[in-house]
C-alpha positions in Angstrom: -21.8 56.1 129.1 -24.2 53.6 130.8 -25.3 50.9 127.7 -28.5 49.3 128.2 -29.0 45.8 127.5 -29.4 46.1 123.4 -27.1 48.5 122.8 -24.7 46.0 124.6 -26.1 43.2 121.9 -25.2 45.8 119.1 -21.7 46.9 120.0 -20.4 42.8 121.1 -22.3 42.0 117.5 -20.1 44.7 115.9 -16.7 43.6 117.5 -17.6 40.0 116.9 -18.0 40.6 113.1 -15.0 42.7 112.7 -12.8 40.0 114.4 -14.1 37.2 112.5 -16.7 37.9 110.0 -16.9 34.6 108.7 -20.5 33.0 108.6 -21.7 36.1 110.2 -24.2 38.8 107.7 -23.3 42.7 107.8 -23.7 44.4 111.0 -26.8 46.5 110.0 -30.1 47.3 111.7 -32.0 44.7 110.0 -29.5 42.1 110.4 -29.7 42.9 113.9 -33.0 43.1 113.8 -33.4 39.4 112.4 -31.1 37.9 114.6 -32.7 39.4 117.7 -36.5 39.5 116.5 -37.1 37.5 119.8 -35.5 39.5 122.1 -36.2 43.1 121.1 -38.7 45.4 118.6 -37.8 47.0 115.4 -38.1 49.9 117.1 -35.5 49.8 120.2 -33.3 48.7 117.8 -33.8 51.7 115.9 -34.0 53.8 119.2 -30.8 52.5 120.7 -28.8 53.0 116.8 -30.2 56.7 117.6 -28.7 56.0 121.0 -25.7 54.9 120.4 -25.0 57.3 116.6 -25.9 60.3 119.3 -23.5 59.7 122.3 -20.1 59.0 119.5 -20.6 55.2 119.5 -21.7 54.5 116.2 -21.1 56.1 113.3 -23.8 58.8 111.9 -24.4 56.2 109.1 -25.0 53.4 111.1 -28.9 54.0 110.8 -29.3 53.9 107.3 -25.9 51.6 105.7 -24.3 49.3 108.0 -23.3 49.8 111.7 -19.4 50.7 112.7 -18.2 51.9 115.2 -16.3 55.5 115.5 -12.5 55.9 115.7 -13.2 58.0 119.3 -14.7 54.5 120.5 -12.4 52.1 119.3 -9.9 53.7 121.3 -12.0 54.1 124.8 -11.8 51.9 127.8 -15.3 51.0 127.0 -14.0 49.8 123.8 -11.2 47.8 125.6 -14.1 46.4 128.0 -16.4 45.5 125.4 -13.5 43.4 123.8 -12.2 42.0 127.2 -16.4 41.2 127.7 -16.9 43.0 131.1 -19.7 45.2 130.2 
C-alpha cells in the first residue's frame, strides 16, 4: 500500500503510543486532529482513517473509538518499516 503523508502521521502516532504511552493522549481522530490542526483538516484526517480502516490498517473502529492497528498489519513488513522509520 502506498501511505500518503497523514496516514504516515497516523500510523508513527499509533506505534509511538503503544511503545511508550506516557505523556501522550489516546490515539483517536480528535487527538490527532488537535495535535496536527496545523498541518492537516478535520476532514483528511477523517478521509485517511477511511483510508487506512478500508485497506486492513486500522481497525473498523478506529473512526468512531480510538485508532489501533489490525493484527494483519502488526505483522507486515510495512509494519516492521514503520517501526524501523523508513517509510
Amino acid at each position: 500500500m502506498k501511505y500518503n503523508q497523514c496516514q504516515k502521521d497516523i500510523i508513527y502516532y499509533i506505534i509511538g503510543y503503544s511503545e511508550n504511552p506516557v505523556g501522550k493522549l489516546t490515539p483517536c481522530a480528535d487527538v490527532f486532529g488537535h495535535i496536527f490542526q496545523e498541518k492537516y483538516t478535520n476532514l483528511e484526517i477523517e478521509e485517511n482513517v477511511s483510508a487506512l480502516v478500508s485497506g486492513g490498517v486500522l481497525k473498523s473502529y478506529s473512526f468512531h473509538l480510538y485508532l489501533d492497528l489490525t493484527e494483519t498489519f502488526k505483522t507486515s513488513h510495512d509494519y516492521k518499516l514503520f517501526r524501523e522509520k523508513k517509510f
